[in-house]
C-alpha positions as CSV (number, residue, x, y, z in Angstrom):
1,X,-9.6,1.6,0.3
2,X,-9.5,5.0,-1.1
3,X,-5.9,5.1,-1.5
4,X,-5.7,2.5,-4.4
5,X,-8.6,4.1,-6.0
6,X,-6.0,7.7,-6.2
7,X,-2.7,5.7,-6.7
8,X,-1.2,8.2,-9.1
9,X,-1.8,11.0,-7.4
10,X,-0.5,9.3,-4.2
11,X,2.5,8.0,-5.8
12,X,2.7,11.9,-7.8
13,X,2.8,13.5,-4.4
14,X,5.1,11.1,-3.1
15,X,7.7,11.2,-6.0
16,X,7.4,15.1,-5.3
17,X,8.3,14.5,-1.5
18,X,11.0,12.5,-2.8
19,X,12.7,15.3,-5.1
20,X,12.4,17.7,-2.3
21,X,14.5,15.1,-0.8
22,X,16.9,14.6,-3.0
23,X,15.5,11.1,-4.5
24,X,15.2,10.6,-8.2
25,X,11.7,10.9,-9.7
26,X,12.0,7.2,-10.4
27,X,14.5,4.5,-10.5
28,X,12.5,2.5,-13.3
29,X,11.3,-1.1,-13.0
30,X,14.5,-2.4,-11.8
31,X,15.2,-0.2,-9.0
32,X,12.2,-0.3,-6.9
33,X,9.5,-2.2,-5.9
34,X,7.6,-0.8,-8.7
35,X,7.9,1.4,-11.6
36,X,8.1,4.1,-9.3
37,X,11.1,5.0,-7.0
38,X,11.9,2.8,-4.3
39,X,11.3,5.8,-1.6
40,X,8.0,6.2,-3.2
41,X,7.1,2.5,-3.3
42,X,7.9,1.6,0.6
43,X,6.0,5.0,1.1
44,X,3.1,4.0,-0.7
45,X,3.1,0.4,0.8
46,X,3.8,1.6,4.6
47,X,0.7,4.4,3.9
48,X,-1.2,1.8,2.7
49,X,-1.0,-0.8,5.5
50,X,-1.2,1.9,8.3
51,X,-4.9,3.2,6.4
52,X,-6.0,-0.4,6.5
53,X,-4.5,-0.7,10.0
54,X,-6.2,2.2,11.4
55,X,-9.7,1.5,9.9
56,X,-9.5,-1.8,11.1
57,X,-8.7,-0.6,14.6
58,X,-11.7,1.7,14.1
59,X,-14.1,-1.4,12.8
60,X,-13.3,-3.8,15.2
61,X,-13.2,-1.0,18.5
62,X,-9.2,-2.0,18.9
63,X,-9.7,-5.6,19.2
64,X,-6.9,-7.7,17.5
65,X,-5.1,-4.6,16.4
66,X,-1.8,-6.0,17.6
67,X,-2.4,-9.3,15.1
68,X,-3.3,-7.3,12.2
69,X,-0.2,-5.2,12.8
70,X,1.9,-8.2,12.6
71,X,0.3,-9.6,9.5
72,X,0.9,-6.4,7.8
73,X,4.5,-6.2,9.1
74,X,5.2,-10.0,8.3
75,X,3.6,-9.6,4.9
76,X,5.9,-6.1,3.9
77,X,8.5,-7.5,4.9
78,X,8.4,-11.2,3.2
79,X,7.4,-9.6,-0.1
80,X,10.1,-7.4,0.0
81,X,12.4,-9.7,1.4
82,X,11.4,-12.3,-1.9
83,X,11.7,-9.2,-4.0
84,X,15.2,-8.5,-2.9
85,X,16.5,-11.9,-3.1
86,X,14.9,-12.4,-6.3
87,X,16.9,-9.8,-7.8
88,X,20.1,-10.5,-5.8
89,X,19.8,-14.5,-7.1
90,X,18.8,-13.2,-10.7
91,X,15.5,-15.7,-10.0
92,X,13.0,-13.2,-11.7
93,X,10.0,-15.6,-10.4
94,X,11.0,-15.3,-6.7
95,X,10.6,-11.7,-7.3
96,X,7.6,-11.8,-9.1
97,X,6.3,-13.4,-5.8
98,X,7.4,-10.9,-4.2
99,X,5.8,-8.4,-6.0
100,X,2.1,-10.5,-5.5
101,X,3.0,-10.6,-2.1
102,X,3.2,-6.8,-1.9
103,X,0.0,-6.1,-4.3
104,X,-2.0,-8.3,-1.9
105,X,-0.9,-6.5,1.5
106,X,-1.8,-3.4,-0.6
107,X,-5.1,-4.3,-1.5
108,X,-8.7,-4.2,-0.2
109,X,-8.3,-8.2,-0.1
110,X,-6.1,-7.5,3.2
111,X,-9.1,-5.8,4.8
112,X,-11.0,-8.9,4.7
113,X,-7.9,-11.1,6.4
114,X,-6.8,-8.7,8.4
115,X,-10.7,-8.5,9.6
116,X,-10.3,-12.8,9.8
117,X,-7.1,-12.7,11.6
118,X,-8.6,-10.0,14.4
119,X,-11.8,-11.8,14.8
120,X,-9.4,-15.4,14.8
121,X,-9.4,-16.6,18.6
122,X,-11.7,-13.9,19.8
123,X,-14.1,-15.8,22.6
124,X,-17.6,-15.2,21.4
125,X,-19.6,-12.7,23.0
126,X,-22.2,-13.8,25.7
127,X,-25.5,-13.0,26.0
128,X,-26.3,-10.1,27.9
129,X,-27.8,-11.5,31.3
130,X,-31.6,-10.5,33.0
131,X,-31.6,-7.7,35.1
């Protein structure tokens, strides 16, 4: 996806949204979901899954857009879920998880499932019949 291969400047015009906001420049390692601000991180993440979302919807002519949605949404919010308790438990590992949950629903690597979960039940096409 394009937007990983400009991250900084995503996440440099995002942290600019954010000051315009009133949101720090960056909370540090602790304070988001990354080293960048929290706003900037769920920004960057949310961006991210819509793009792949959208091109998907685009690829497969709107066909299983509803499941790939929901494995977005289910993986956002599990990896920051794990990321959150990690942090609230002091159980840096269930954070870390977390964190590798989020890098993969951010990721080309979710293309390829999303593209598995879409196609996933789909009944095969038939052959066009003899006029």
């Amino acid at each position: 996806m394009l937007l990983g291969q400009f991250q900084e400047l995503v996440f440099a015009t995002l942290a600019r949204v954010g000051q315009a906001l009133g949101q720090p420049a960056a909370l540090g390692s602790t304070g988001g979901l990354s080293q960048h601000s929290l706003l900037s991180s769920v920004a960057y993440h949310l961006l991210y899954a819509g793009a792949s979302i959208g091109a998907l919807h685009l690829l497969l002519r709107g066909r299983g857009t509803r499941r790939v949605a929901a494995g977005f949404a289910a993986a956002l919010l599990a990896g920051t879920g794990l990321v959150a308790a990690g942090r609230l438990a002091a159980w840096p590992a269930l954070a870390t998880q977390g964190h590798l949950l989020l890098d993969f629903a951010s990721s080309p690597l979710a293309l390829l499932a999303g593209y598995a979960l879409a196609s996933f039940g789909r009944p095969p096409s038939r052959p066009s019949e003899p006029v």
